[in-house]
C-alpha positions as CSV (number, residue, x, y, z in Angstrom):
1,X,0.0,0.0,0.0
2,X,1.5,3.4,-1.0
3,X,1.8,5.8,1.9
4,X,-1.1,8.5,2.0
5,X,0.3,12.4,1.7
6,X,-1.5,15.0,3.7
7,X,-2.3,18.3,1.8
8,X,0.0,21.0,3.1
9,X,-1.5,24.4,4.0
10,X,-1.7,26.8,1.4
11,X,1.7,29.7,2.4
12,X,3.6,26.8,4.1
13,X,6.1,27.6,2.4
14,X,6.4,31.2,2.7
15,X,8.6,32.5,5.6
16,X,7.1,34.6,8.4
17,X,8.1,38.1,8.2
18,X,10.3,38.2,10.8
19,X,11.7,35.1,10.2
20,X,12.6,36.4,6.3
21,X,14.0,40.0,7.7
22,X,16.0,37.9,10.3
23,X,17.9,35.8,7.3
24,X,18.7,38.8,5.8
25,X,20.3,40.3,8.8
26,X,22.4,37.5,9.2
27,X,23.4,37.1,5.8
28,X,24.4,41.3,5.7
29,X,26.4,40.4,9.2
30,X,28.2,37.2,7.6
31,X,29.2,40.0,4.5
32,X,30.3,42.2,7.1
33,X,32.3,40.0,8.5
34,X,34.5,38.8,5.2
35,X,35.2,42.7,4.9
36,X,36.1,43.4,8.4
37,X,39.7,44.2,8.9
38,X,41.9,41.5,10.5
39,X,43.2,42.0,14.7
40,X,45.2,45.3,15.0
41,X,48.7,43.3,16.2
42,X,51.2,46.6,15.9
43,X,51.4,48.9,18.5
44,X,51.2,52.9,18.5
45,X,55.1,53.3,18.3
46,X,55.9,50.9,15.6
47,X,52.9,52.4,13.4
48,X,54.5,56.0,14.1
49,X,57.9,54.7,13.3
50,X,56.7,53.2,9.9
51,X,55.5,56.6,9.3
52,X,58.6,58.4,9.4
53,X,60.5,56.2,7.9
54,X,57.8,57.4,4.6
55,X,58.2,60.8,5.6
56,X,61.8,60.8,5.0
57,X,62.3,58.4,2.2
58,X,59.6,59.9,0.0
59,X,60.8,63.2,0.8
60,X,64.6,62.5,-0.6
61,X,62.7,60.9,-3.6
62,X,61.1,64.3,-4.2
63,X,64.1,65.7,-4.2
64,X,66.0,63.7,-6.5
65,X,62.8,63.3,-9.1
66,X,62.8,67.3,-9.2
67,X,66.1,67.4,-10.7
68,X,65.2,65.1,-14.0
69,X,61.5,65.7,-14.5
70,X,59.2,68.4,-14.7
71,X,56.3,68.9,-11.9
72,X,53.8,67.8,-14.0
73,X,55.4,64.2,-14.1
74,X,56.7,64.2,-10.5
75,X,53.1,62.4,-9.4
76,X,53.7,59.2,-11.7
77,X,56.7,58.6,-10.1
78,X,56.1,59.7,-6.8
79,X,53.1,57.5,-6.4
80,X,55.1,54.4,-7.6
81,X,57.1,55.1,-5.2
82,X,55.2,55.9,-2.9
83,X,54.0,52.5,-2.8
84,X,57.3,50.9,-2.3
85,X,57.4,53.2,0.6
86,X,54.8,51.4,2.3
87,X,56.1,48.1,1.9
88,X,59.4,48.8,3.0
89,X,58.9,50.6,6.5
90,X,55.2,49.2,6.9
91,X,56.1,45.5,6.3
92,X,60.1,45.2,5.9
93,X,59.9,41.7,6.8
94,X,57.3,40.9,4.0
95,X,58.9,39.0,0.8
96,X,57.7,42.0,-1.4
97,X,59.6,44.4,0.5
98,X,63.0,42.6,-0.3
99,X,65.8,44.1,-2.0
100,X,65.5,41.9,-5.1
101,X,62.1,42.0,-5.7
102,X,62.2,46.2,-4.9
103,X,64.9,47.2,-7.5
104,X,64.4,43.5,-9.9
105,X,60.3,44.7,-9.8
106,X,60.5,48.3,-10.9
107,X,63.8,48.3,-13.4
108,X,62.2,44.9,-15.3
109,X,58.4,46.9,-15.4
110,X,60.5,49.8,-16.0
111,X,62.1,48.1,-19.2
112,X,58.7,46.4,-20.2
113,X,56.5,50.0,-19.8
114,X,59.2,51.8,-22.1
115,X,59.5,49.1,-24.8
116,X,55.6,49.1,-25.2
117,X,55.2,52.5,-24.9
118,X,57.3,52.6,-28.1
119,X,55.5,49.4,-29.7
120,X,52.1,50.4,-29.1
121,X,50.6,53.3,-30.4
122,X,46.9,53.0,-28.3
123,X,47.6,53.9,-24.9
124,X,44.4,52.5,-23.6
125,X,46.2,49.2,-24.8
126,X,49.7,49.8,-24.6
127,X,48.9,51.0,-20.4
128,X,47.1,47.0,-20.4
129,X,49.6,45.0,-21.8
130,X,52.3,46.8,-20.1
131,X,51.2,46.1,-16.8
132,X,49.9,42.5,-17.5
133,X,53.3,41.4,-19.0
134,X,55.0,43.2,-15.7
135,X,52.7,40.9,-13.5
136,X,54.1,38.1,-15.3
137,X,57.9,38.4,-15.9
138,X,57.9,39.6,-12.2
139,X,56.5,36.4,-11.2
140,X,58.8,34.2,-13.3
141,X,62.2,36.7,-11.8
142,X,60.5,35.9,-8.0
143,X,60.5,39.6,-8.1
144,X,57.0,40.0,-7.5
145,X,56.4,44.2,-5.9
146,X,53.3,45.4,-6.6
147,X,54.9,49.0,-7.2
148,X,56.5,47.7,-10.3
149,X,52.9,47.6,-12.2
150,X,53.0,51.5,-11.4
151,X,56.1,52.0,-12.7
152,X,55.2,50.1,-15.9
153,X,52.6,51.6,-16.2
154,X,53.9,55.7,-15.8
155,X,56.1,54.7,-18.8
156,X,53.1,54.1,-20.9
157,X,50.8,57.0,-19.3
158,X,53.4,59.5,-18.0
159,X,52.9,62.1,-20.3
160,X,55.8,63.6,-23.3
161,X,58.0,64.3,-20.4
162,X,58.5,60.6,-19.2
163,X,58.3,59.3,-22.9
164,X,61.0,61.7,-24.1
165,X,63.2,60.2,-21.6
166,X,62.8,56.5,-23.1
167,X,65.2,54.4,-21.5
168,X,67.1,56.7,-19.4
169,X,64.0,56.7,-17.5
170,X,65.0,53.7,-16.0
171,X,68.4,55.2,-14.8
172,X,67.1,58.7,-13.8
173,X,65.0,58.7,-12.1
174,X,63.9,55.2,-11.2
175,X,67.2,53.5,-10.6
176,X,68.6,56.7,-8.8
177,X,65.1,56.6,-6.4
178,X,65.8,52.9,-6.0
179,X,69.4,53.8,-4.6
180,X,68.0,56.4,-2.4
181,X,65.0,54.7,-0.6
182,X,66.6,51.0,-0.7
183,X,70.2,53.1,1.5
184,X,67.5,54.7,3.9
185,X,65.3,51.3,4.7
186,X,68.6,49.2,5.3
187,X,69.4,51.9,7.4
188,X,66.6,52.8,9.0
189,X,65.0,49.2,9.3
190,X,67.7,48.2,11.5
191,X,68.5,51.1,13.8
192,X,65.2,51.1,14.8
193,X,64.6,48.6,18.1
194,X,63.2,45.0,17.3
195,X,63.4,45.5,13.3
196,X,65.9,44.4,10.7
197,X,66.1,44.3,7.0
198,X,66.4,42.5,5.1
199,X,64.4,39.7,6.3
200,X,67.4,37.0,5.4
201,X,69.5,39.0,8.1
202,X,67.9,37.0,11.3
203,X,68.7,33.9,9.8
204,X,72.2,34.5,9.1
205,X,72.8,36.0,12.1
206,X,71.8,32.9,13.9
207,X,73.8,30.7,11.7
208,X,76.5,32.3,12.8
209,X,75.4,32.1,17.0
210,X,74.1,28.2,16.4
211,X,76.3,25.7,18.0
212,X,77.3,22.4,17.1
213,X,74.4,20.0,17.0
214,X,71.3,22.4,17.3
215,X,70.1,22.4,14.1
216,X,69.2,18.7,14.7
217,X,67.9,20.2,18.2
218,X,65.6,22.5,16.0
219,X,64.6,19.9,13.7
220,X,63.3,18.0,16.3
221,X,61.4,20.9,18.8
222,X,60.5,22.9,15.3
223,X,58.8,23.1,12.1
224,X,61.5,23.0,9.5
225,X,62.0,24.9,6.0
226,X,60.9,21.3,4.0
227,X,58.0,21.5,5.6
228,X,57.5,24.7,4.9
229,X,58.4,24.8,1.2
230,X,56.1,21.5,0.9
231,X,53.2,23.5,2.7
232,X,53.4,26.4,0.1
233,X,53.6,24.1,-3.0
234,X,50.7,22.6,-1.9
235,X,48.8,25.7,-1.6
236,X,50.0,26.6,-5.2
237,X,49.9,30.6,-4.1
238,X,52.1,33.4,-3.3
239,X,51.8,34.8,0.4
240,X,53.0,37.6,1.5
241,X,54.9,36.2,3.8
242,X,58.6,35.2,4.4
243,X,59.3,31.4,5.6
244,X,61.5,33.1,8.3
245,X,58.0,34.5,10.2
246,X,55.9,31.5,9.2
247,X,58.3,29.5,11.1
248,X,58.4,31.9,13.9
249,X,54.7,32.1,14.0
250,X,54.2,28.3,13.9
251,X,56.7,27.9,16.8
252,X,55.6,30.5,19.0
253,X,51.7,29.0,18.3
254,X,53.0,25.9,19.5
255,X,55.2,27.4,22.1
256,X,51.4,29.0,24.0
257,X,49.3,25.8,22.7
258,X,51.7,23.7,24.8
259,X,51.8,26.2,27.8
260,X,47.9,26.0,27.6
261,X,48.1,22.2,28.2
262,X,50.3,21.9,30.5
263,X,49.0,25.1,32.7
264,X,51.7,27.7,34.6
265,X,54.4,25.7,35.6
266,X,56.9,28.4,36.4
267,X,60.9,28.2,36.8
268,X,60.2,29.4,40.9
269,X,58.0,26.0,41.3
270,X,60.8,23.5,40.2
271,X,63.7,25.3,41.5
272,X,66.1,24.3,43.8
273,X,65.9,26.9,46.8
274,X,68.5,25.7,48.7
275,X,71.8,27.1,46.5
276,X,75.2,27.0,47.0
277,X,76.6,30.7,46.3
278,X,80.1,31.9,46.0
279,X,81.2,35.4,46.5
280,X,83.7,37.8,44.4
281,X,86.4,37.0,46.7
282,X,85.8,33.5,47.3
283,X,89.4,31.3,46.7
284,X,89.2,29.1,43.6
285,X,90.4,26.2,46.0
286,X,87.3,27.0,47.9
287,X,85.5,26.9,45.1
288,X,86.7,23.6,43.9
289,X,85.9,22.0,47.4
290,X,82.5,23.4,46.9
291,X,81.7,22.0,44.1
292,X,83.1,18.1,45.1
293,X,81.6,18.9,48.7
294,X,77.9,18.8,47.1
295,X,78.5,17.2,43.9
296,X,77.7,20.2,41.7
297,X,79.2,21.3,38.5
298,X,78.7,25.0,38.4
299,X,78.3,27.8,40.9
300,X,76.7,31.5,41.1
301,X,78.5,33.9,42.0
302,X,76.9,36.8,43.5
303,X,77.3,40.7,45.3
304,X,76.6,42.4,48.5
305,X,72.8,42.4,47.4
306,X,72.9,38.8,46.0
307,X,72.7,39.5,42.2
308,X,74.3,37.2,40.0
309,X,77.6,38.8,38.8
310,X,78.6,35.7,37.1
311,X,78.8,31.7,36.8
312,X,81.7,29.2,37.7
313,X,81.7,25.7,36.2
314,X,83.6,22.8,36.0
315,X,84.6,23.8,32.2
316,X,86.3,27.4,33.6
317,X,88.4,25.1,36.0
318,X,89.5,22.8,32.9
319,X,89.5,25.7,30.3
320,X,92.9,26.9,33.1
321,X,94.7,23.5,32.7
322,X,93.9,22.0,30.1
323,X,97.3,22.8,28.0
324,X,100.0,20.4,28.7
325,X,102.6,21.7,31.4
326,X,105.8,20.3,31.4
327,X,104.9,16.6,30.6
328,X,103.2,17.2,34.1
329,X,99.8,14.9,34.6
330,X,96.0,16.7,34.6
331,X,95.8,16.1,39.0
332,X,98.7,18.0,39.4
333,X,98.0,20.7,36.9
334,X,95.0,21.0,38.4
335,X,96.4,20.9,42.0
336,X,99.3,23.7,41.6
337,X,96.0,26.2,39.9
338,X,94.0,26.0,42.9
339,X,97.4,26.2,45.2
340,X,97.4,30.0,46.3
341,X,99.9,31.8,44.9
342,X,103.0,33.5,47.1
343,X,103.5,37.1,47.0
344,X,101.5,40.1,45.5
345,X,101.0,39.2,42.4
346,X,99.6,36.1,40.0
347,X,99.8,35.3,36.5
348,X,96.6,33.0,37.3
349,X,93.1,33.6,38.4
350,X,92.8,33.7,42.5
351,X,89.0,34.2,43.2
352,X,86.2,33.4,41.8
353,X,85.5,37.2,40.1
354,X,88.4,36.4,37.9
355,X,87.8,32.9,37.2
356,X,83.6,33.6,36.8
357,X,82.0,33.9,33.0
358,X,80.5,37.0,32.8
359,X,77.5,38.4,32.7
360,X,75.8,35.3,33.7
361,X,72.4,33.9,32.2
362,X,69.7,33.6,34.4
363,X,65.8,33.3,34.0
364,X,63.1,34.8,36.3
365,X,61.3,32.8,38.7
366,X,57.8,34.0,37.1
367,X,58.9,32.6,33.5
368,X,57.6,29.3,32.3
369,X,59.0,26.4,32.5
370,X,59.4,25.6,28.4
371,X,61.2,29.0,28.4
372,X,64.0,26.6,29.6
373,X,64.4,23.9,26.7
374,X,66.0,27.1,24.3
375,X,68.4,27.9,26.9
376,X,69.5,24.8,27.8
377,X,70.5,23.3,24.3
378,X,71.1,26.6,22.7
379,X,73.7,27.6,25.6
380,X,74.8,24.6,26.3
381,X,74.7,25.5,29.9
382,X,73.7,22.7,32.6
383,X,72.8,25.1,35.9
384,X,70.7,28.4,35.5
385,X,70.5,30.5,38.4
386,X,66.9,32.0,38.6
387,X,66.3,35.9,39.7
388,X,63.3,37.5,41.5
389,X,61.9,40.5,40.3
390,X,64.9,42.6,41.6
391,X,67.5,40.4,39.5
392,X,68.6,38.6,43.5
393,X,69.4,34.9,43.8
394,X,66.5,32.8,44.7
395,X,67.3,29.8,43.2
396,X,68.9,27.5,40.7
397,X,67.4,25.1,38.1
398,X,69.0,22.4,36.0
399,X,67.7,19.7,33.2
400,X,67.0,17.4,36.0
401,X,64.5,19.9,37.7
402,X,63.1,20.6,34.4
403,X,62.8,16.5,33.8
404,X,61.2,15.7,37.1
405,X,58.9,18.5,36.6
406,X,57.7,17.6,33.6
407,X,57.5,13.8,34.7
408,X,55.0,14.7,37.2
409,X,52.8,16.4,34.9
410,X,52.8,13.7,32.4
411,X,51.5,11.6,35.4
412,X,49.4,14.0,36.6
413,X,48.0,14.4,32.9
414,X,47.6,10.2,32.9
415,X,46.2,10.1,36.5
């Protein structure tokens, strides 16, 4: 038998009223919300600072334009330009802000503009095709800047003034403004506090600070530039954003997920409290009986006020001895070092202020505990003395603290 269908009531269909205005509502909000600006993450002074660095850079450009074109041509240029400007002191960091893709985006528009320009009698074409095959060589020369389309497109719509120039155009002025706002980002990008230029600079800074063996100690805590590079290809898009940050973004993300997890585990909580000190003055001998008294491998040294002044290890001891003295054996290299010397002077360290590395690196007590893993492998230091607020001595922590700690959250996590 064929199941019976009950007549519907006639305007079943039809929305109520408020039901209809309520859709539309929601669907104006959800198109408000694809337009709506993403979260504000600059401050005040870094948005000011980004300012001036335009102010000055498109006021030199003014000044160098003025001596090679007329007035009338000086916006054309300017407002290429001008553009650059606010990728280089707005977002330095960006891949379009680069030095390649800045001088390699406007010289190669620049050449394409002025060779069309010539070619093309229709300027409603010529200003098209000059700007489209810009676009293109710029993305096959991986010098994509958006200011290059400008620039392309002044030498097709810049009026007699630009045109009678031909190619010089691309030595005065555009090459000369290159020189000029390209000297005053490098400089100012990297005068100015937490900024550098270009963004390759980080990266080989680092290089040159990374020990032996911590790149594999990256590889292992961080997402790495394969991963990266596969990401991108698989996105099959340009972003404007270098690998450098995306890295640094990833890591910090997973840096705050993973303090989320595991809650606020600060250094002060797995410290050990009870630290054994030295003093400026303290004897080296001392020292060394110190350290074999309580079976400890490095010791703060601190002032009047108990702030760390410095750090002696085992490795400062060695580091004195370690160069063969007369044929004599290691024990009694070490044992005529830590004898006092006669008399008023030395040619050896006497107290721990001489024998100390200095300044020392310490972490504050309120800091978290994964704040630790970068010090540890990146310094290559095994005891950490940890400050209060006013820099004093309140305790010491070491990979064994750091270990146990996070042992008993992994239990606490399974219990």
């Amino acid at each position: 038998m064929r199941p019976m269908r009950l007549p519907r009531r006639p305007g079943a269909d039809r929305l109520p009223a408020f039901g209809r205005t309520r859709g539309t509502f929601m669907h104006w909000r959800s198109l408000l919300r694809l337009l709506h600006p993403g979260p504000d993450t600059t401050s005040l002074a870094e948005k000011a600072l980004s300012g001036l660095g335009g102010l000055v850079g498109i006021g030199l450009i003014m000044l160098v334009s003025r001596q090679f074109l007329g007035d009338g041509a000086l916006p054309w240029v300017v407002a290429s330009m001008g553009a650059s400007a606010v990728l280089l002191f707005a977002v330095p960091l960006g891949p379009l802000s680069q030095p390649w893709p800045l001088v390699g985006g406007h010289l190669l528009s620049g050449v394409i503009g002025v060779t069309v320009a010539r070619l093309v009698p229709d300027i409603a074409l010529a200003a098209g095709l000059a700007v489209a095959l810009a676009i293109f060589v710029m993305y096959l020369t991986r010098s994509l800047h958006p200011p290059g389309g400008a620039t392309a497109l002044t030498a097709v719509a810049g009026g007699s003034q630009v045109q009678a120039l031909g190619y010089q155009f691309l030595l005065t002025p555009v090459l000369l403004n290159l020189v000029v706002i390209l000297a005053w980002a490098l400089l100012i990008n990297n005068l100015l506090p937490n900024r550098y230029y270009p963004n390759t600079l980080r990266g080989l800074r680092q290089s040159r600070e990374r020990p032996l063996g911590h790149d594999r100690s990256d590889r292992a805590l961080a997402i790495t530039h394969d991963d990266l590079e596969y990401a991108l290809k698989e996105m099959n898009e340009f972003i404007d954003v270098s690998e450098d940050d995306l890295s640094r973004l990833f890591n910090l993300s997973a840096t705050h997920s993973r303090r989320r997890r595991m809650g606020e585990i600060l250094c002060g909580e797995i410290m050990t409290t009870d630290v054994i000190h030295a003093r400026y003055d303290t004897e080296v001998e001392e020292l060394w009986q110190l350290m074999g008294r309580h079976r400890i491998r490095g010791i703060p040294v601190i002032d009047d006020e108990r702030r760390v002044i410095g750090m002696v290890t085992i490795a400062d001891f060695l580091n004195q001895v370690r160069h063969p003295d007369r044929g004599l054996p290691l024990r009694e290299r070490l044992q005529r070092f830590l004898k006092r010397s006669d008399g008023l002077h030395a040619d050896k360290p006497e107290y721990a202020g001489h024998l100390m590395s200095s300044p020392a690196i310490t972490i504050d007590h309120r800091q978290h505990i994964l704040e630790l893993f970068p010090i540890f492998y990146r310094q290559g230091i095994h005891h950490l003395p940890v400050v209060d607020g006013e820099g004093r001595l309140c305790g010491i922590v070491t990979p064994k603290n750091l270990l146990v700690a996070l042992h008993a959250d992994l239990q606490a996590a399974g219990a």
